[in-house]
ROMARVEX-681945 format. One record per residue: residue in three letters; y, x, z of N, C-alpha, C in turn. Coordinates in Angstrom, 3 decimals. Example, Ala and Ser with C-alpha at 12.3 -4.5 7.8 and 13.67 -1.06 7.14 Angstrom:
2
<rec "ALA" <-5.690 13.190 7.800> <-4.500 12.300 7.800> <-3.300 13.200 7.800>>
<rec "SER" <-2.250 12.850 7.080> <-1.060 13.670 7.140> <0.030 12.900 7.870>>
***
This chain:
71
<rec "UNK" <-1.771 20.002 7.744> <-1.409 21.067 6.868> <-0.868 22.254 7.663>>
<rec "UNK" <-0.107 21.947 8.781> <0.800 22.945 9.702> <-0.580 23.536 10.166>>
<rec "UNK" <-1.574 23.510 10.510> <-2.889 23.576 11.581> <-3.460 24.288 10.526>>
<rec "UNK" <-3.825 23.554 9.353> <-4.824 24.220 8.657> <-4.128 26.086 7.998>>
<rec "UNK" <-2.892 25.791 7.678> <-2.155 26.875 6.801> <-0.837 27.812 7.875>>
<rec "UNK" <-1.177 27.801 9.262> <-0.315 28.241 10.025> <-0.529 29.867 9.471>>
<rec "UNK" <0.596 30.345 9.593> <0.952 32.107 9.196> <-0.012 32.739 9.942>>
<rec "UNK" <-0.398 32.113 11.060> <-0.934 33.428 11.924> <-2.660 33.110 12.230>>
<rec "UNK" <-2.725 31.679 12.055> <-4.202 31.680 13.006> <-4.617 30.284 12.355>>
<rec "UNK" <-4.118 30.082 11.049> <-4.335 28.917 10.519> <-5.777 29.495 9.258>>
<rec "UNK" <-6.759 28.806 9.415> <-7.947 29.029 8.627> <-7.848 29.192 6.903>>
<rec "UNK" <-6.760 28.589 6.348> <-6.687 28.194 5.071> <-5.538 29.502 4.599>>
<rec "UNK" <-5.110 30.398 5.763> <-3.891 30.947 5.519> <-4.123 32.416 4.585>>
<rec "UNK" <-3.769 32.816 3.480> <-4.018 34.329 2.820> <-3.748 35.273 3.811>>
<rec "UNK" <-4.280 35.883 4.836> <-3.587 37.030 5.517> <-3.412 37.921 5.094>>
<rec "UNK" <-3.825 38.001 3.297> <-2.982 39.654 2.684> <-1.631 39.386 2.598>>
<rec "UNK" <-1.263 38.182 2.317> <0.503 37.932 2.012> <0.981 38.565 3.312>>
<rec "UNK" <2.256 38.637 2.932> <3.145 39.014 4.227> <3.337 37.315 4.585>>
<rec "UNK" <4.450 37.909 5.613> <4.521 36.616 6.760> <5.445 35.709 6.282>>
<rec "UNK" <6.493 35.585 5.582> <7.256 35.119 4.832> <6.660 34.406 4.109>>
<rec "UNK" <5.833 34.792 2.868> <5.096 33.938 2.049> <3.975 33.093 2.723>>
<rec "UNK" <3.100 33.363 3.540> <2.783 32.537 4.187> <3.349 31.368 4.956>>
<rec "UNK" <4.541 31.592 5.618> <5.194 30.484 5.973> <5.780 29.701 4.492>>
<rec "UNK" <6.238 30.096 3.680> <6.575 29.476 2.588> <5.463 28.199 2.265>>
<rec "UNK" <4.252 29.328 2.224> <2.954 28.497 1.991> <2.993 27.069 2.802>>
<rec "UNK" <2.986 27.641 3.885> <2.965 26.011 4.847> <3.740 24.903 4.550>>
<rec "UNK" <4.656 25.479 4.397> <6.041 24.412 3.975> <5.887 23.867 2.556>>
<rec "UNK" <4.504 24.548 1.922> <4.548 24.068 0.437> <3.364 22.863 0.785>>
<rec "UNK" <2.986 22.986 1.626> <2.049 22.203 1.474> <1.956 20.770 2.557>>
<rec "UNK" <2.424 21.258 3.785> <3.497 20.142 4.620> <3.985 19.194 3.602>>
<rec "UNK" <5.017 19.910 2.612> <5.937 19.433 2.401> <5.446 18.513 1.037>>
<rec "UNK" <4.310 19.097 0.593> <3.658 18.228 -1.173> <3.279 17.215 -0.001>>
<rec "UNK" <2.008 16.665 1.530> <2.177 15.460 1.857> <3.077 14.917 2.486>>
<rec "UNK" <4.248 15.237 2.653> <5.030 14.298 2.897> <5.746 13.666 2.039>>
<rec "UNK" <5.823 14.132 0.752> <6.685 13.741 -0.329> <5.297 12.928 -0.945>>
<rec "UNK" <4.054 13.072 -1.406> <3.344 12.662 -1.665> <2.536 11.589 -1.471>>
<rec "UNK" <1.831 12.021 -0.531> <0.886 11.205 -0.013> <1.465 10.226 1.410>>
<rec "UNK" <2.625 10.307 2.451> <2.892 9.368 3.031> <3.644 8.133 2.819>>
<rec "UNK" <4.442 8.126 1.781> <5.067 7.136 1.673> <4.538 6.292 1.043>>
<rec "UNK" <3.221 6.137 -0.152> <2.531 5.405 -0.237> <1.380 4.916 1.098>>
<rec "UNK" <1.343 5.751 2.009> <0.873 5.182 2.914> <1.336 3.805 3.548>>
<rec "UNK" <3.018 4.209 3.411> <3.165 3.007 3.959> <4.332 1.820 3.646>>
<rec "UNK" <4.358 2.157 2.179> <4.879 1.513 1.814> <4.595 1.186 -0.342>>
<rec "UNK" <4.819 0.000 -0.696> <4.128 -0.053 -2.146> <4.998 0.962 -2.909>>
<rec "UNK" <4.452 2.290 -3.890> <5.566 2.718 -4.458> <5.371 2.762 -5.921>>
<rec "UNK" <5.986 2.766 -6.562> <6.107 2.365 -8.144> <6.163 3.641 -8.693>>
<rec "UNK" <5.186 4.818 -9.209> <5.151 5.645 -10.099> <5.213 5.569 -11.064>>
<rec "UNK" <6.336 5.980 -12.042> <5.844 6.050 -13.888> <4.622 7.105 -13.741>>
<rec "UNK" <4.101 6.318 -15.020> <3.072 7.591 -15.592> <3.395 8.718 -15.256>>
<rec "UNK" <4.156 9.234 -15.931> <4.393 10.723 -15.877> <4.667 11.540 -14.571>>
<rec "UNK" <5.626 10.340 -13.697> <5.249 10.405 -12.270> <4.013 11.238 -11.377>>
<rec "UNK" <3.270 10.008 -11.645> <2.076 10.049 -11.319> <1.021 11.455 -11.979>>
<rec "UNK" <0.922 11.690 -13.100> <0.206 12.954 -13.627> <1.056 14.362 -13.278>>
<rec "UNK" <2.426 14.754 -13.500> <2.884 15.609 -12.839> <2.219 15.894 -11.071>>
<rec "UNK" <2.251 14.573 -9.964> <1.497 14.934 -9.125> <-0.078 15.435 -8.960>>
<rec "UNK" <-0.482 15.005 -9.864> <-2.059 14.624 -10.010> <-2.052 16.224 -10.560>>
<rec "UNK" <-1.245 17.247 -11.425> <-1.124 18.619 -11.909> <-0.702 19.542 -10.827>>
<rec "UNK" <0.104 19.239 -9.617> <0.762 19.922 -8.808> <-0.297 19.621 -7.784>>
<rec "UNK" <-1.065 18.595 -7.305> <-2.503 18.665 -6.420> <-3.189 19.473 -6.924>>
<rec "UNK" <-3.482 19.390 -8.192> <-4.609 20.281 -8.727> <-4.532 21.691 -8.446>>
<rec "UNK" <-3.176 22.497 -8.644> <-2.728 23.537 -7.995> <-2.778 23.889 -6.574>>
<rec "UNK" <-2.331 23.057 -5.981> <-2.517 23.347 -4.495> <-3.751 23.427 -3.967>>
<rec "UNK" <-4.837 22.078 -4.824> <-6.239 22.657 -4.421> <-6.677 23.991 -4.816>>
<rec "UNK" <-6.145 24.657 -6.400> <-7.113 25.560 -6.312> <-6.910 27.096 -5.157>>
<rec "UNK" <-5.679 27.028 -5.176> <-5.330 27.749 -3.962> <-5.941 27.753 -2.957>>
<rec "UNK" <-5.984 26.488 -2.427> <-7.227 26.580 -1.453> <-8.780 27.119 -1.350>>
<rec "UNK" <-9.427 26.329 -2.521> <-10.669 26.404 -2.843> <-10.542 28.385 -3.253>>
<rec "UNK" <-9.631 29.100 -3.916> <-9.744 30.400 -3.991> <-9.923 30.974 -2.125>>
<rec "UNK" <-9.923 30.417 -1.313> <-9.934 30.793 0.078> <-11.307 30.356 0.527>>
<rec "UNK" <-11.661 30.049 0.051> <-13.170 29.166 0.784> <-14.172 30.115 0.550>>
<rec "UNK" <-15.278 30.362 1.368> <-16.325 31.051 1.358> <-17.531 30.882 -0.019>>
***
């Protein structure tokens, strides 16, 4: 995520934002897999429903952000 969304030379990064929001950016998205997606990596974790669909709504966001960057 740091690689793909770096402020300056990262491929996924908006370079109209200023530099601030871009770093924000990174840290939003660093920070959704580490809260997200690693700790089920490695360990069993017990989502409620609602749990679980709140993430599954907040991915969906972060993808389209992305996908608005794609050629």
């Amino acid at each position: 995520m740091r690689k793909a969304l770096h402020p300056e030379s990262g491929p996924l990064t908006d370079t109209t934002k200023v530099i601030a929001e871009r770093e924000a950016e990174t840290a939003l998205f660093a920070g959704a897999i580490g809260h997200a997606k690693n700790p089920a990596g490695h360990r069993d974790v017990n989502l409620l429903p609602l749990e679980a669909a709140r993430l599954i709504v907040f991915a969906a966001h972060l993808l389209d952000l992305v996908e608005r960057r794609l050629p």
